[in-house]
C-alpha positions in Angstrom: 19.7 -96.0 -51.7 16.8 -97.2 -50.2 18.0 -97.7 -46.7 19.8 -93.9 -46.8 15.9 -92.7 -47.9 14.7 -95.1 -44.9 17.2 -94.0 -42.6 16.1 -90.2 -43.3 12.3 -90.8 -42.7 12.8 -92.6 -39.2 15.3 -89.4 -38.1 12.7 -87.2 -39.1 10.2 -88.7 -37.7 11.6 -89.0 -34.3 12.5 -85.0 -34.5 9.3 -84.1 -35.2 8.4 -83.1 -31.7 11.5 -81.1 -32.0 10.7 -79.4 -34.8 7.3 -78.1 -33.5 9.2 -76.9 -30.7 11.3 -74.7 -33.0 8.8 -73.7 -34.9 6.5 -72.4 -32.1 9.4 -70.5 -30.6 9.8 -68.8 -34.2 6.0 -68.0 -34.1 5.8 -66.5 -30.2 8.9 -64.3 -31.2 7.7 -63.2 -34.3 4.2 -62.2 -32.9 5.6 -60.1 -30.2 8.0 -58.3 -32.8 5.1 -57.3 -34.3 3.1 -56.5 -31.0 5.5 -54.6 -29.7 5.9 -52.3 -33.2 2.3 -52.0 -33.5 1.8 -50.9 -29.5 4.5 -48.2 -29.9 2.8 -47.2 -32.9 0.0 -46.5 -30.9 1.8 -44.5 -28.3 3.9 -42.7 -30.2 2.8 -40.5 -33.4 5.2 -37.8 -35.3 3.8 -35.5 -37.9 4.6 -32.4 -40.3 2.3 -29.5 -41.4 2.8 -26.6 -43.1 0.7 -23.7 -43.3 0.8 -22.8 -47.0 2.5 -25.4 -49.6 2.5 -22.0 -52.1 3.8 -18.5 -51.5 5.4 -15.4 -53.1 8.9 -14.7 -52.7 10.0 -13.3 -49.5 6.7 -13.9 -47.3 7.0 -16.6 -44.5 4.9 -19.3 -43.5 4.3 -21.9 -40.7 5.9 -25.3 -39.8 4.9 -27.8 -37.1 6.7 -30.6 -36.3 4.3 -32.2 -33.4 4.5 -35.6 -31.9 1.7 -37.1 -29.8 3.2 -39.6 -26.9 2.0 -40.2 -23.5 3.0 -38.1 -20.3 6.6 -38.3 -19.0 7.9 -39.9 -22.7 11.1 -38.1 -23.6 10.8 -35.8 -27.2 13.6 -34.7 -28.5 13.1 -32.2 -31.7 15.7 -31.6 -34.4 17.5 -27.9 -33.3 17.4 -25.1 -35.3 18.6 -21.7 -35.6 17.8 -18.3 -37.2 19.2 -18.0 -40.9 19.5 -21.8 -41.2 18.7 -23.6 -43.8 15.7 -26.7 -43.7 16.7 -27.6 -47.0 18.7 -25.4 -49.5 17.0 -22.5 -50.5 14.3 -23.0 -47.3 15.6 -20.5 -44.2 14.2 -21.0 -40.8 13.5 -17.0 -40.1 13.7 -17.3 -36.0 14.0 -19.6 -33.1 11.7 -22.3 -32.8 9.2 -22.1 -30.4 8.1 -25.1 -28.5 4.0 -25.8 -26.7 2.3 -28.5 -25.2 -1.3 -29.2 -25.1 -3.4 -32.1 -23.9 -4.5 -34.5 -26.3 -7.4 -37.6 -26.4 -7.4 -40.5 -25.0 -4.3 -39.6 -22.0 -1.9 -38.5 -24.8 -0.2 -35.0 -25.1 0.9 -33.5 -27.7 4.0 -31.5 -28.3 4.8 -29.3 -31.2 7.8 -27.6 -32.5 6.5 -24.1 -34.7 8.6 -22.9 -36.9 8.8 -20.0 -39.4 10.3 -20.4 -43.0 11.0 -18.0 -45.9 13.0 -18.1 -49.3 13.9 -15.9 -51.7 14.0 -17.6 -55.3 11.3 -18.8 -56.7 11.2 -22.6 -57.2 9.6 -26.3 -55.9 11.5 -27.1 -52.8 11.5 -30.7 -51.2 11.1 -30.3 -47.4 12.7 -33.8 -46.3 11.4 -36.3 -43.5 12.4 -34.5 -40.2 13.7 -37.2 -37.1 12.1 -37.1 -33.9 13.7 -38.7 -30.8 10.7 -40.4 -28.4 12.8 -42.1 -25.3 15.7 -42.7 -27.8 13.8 -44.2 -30.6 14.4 -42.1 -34.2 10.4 -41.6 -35.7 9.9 -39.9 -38.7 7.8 -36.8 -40.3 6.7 -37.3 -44.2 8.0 -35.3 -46.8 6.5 -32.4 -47.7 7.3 -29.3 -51.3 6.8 -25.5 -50.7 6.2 -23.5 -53.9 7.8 -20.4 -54.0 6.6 -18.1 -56.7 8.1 -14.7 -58.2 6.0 -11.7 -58.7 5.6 -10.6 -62.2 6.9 -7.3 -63.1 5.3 -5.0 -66.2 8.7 -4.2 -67.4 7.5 -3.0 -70.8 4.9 -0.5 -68.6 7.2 1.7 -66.3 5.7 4.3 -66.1 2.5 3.1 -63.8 5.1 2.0 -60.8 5.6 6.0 -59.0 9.0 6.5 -57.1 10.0 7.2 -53.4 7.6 10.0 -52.1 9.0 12.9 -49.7 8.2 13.1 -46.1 5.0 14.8 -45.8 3.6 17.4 -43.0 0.7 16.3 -41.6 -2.2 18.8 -41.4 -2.6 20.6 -38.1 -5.5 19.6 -36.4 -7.4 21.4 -33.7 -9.2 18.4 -32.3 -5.9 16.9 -31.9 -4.4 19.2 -29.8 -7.5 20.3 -28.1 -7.1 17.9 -25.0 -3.2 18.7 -24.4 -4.5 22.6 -24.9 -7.1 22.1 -22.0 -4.7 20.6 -19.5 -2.5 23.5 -20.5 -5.0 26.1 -19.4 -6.6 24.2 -16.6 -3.1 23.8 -14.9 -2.8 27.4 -15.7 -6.0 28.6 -14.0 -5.1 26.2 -11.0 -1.9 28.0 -10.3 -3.3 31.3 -10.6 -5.9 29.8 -7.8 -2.9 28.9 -5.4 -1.4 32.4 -5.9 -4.7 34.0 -4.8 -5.2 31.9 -2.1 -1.1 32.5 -0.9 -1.9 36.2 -1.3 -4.9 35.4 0.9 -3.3 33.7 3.7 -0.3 36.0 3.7 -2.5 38.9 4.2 -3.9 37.7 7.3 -1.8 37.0 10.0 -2.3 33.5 11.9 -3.4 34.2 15.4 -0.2 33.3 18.3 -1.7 31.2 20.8 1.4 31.6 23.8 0.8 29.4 26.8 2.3 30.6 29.7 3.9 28.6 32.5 4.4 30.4 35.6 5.1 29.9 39.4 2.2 28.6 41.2 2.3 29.4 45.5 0.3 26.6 47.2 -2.7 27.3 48.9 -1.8 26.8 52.4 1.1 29.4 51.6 -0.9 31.9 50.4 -3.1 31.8 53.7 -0.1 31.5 55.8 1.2 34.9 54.1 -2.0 36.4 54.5 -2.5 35.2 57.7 0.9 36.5 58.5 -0.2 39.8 57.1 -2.7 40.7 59.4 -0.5 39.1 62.0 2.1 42.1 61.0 -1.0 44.8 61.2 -2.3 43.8 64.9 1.1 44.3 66.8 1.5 43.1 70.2 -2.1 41.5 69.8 -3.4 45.2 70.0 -6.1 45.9 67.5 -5.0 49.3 65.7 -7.1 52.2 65.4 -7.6 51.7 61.6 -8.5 47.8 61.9 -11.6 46.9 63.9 -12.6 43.5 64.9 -14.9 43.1 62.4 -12.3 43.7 60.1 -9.6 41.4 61.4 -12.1 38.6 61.5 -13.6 39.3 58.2 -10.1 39.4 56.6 -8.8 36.2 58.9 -12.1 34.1 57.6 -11.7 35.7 54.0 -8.2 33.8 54.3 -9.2 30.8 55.6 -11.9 30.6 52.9 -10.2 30.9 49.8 -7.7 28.4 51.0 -10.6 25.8 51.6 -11.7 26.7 48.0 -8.7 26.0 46.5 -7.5 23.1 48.4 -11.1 21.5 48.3 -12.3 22.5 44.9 -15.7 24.1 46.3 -16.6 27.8 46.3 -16.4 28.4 49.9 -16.3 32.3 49.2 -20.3 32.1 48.4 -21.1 29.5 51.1 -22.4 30.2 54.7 -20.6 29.0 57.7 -23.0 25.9 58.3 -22.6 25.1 54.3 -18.6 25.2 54.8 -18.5 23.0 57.4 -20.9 20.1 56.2 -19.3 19.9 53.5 -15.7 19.9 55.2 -16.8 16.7 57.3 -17.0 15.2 54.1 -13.6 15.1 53.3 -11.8 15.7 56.8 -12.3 14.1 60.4 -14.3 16.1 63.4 -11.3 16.6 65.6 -9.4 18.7 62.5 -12.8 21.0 62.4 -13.4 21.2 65.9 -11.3 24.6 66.6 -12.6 25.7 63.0 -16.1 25.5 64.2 -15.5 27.9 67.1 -13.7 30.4 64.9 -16.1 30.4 62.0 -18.8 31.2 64.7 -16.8 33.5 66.5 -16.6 35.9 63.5 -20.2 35.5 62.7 -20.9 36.9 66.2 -18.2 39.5 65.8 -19.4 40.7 61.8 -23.5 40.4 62.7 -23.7 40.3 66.6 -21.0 42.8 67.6 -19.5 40.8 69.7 -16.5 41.9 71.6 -13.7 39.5 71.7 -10.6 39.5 74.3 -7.3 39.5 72.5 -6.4 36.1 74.1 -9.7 34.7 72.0 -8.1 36.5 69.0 -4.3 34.9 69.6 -6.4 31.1 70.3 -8.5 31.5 66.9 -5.2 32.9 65.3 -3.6 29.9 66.0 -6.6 27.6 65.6 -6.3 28.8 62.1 -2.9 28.1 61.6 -3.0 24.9 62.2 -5.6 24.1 60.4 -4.1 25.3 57.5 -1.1 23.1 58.6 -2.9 19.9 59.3 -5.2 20.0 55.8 -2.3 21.4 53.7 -1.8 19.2 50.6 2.1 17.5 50.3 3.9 17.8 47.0 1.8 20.6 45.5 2.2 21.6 42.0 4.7 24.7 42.0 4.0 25.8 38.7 0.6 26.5 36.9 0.3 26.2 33.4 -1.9 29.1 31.7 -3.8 28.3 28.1 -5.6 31.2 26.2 -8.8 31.0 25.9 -10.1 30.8 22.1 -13.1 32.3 20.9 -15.3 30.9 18.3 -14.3 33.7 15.4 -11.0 32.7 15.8 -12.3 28.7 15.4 -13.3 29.4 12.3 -11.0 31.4 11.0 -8.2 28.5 11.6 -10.1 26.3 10.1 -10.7 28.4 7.0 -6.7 29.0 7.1 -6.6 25.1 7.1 -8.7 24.8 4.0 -7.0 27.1 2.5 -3.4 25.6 2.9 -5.3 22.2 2.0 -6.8 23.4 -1.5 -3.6 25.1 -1.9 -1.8 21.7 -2.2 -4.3 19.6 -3.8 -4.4 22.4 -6.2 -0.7 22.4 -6.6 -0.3 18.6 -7.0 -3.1 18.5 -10.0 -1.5 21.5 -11.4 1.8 19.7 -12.1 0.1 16.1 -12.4 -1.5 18.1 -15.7 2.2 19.9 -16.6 3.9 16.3 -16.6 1.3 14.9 -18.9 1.3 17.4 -21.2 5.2 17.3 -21.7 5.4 14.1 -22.0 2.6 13.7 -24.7 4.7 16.6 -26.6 7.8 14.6 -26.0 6.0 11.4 -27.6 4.8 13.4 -30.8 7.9 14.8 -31.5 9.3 11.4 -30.7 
């Protein structure tokens, strides 16, 4: 007996270092267990409230489920739908509603808010509700609703009146009175727009026609003139009826209005001297050169009397000719278009036809802006 007790000492003495081992290993596990549970305690918190633990029969009142957890942990609520039951006798009235708001410390928390009712009066145990946080089940604590009756005087009945008919209300001026002043307003606008139809129909617009007709060229009107007097001195022989001074006076009447309207200057009121400054202007000497000699040859026939040989009168014929035909202008326009003038009555009384049509729109527009409203606020009451 006393070796086996021997025998048991020296084994456990020479396991002793094992056994320390052991029991360290026990210790390290045991302490992170309870690390780990206590840090995830921290991070994740699940709680229940209600609104009101007492209530009459038929009212509703508020239930949060909330859990706080850090951002990007997974919640998972318990689901629920309208009409069903929490807990017999407890009915969730709608579907749960669901927020998130920002908590201390980093956290969020996330709340489920529902809304419960019941209809008999009684104590009613609201159980521990689960909460799923990145697959781990936590749990709410319990919580009792009291549900209360409402006492009825059943030995009174006569206090408690019945259903009441549908009453009229009252008629009331100041109710009506805006809808009644749109009315009237619209009214008096469309009156306006008739008046001011009536107005504008009575006078007639004014018809402003522009006219487009055939335009002959300068140089051909003085070639047809030309040719004119050419036709009333036959065989170079001055008539009886047409003098010299008169052929000359018609031959440089010619020559000047074709100079004023090729050349844009009134020629018709200019001397001789005047004409043909201005012509070296625009046109070389050699061109004006037989021009000269005609314009003073008529100046000596119209003021000097001056007696001219009907050679002289073929050469300044000519000269004339082609002057006509070396300053003629290429491509001329062959139609003129004519604009009436407008005078300044008529200015204004366009633009006081324009106002008119202009007021008679705005006019129109609020007139029926006020018409809609008015309708549809009758269509609303009657609604």
């Amino acid at each position: 007996m006393k070796i086996y007790k021997t025998d048991i000492k020296n084994l456990l003495a020479k396991n002793a270092m094992v056994l320390r081992i052991i029991s360290l290993v026990i210790v390290f596990i045991l302490h992170s267990l309870f690390f780990t549970l206590h840090s995830y305690a921290q991070t994740a918190i699940v709680e229940a409230e209600i609104d009101s633990v007492q209530m009459v029969v038929g009212e509703q009142t508020g239930y949060r489920i909330s859990a706080t957890v850090k951002p990007g942990q997974s919640v998972i609520f318990p689901q629920w739908k309208p009409q069903q039951m929490l807990t017999p006798g407890v009915e969730v009235v709608e579907r749960p509603k669901i927020d998130t708001i920002d908590a201390n410390d980093g956290f969020i928390k996330v709340t489920q808010h529902l809304v419960l009712t019941a209809f008999e009066d009684s104590l009613y145990y609201i159980p521990k509700q689960n909460v799923r946080i990145d697959g781990k089940v936590l749990q709410t604590k319990n919580l009792a609703l009291k549900v209360l009756t409402i006492d009825v005087d059943t030995l009174h009945p006569n206090q408690y009146f019945g259903p009441k008919d549908v009453q009229e209300n009252p008629f009331m001026w100041k109710e009506w009175m805006r809808l009644l002043v749109f009315a009237v307003i619209a009214v008096l606008l469309y009156v306006l727009c008739w008046l001011a139809y009536i107005r504008l129909k009575s006078d007639k617009p004014f018809q402003f026609k522009v006219k487009i007709i055939k335009k002959i060229p300068p140089h051909q009107k003085a070639l047809n003139s030309i040719q004119a007097l050419k036709e009333g001195n036959i065989s170079s022989e001055m008539s009886p009826e047409v003098s010299q001074k008169a052929y000359y006076t018609q031959l440089t009447d010619a020559i000047r209005v074709y100079i004023q309207e090729r050349f844009g200057f009134n020629a018709m009121e200019m001397t001789t001297a005047e004409i043909i400054a201005r012509l070296k202007q625009e046109e070389d000497d050699d061109k004006l050169r037989e021009l000269v000699n005609l314009f003073e040859t008529a100046d000596l026939v119209k003021f000097a009397k001056y007696t001219v040989g009907m050679s002289e009168n073929d050469r300044n014929l000519v000269s004339a000719i082609d002057f006509i035909n070396t300053t003629k202008q290429e491509n001329a326009p062959t139609y003129e278009r004519i604009e009436p003038t407008i005078t300044k009555q008529q200015r204004q009384t366009m633009h006081i036809r324009l106002s008119l049509k202009w007021a008679i729109a705005i006019m129109i527009i609020l007139a029926t802006a006020m018409v809609v409203f008015v309708c549809w606020q009758l269509y609303d009451i009657r609604a």
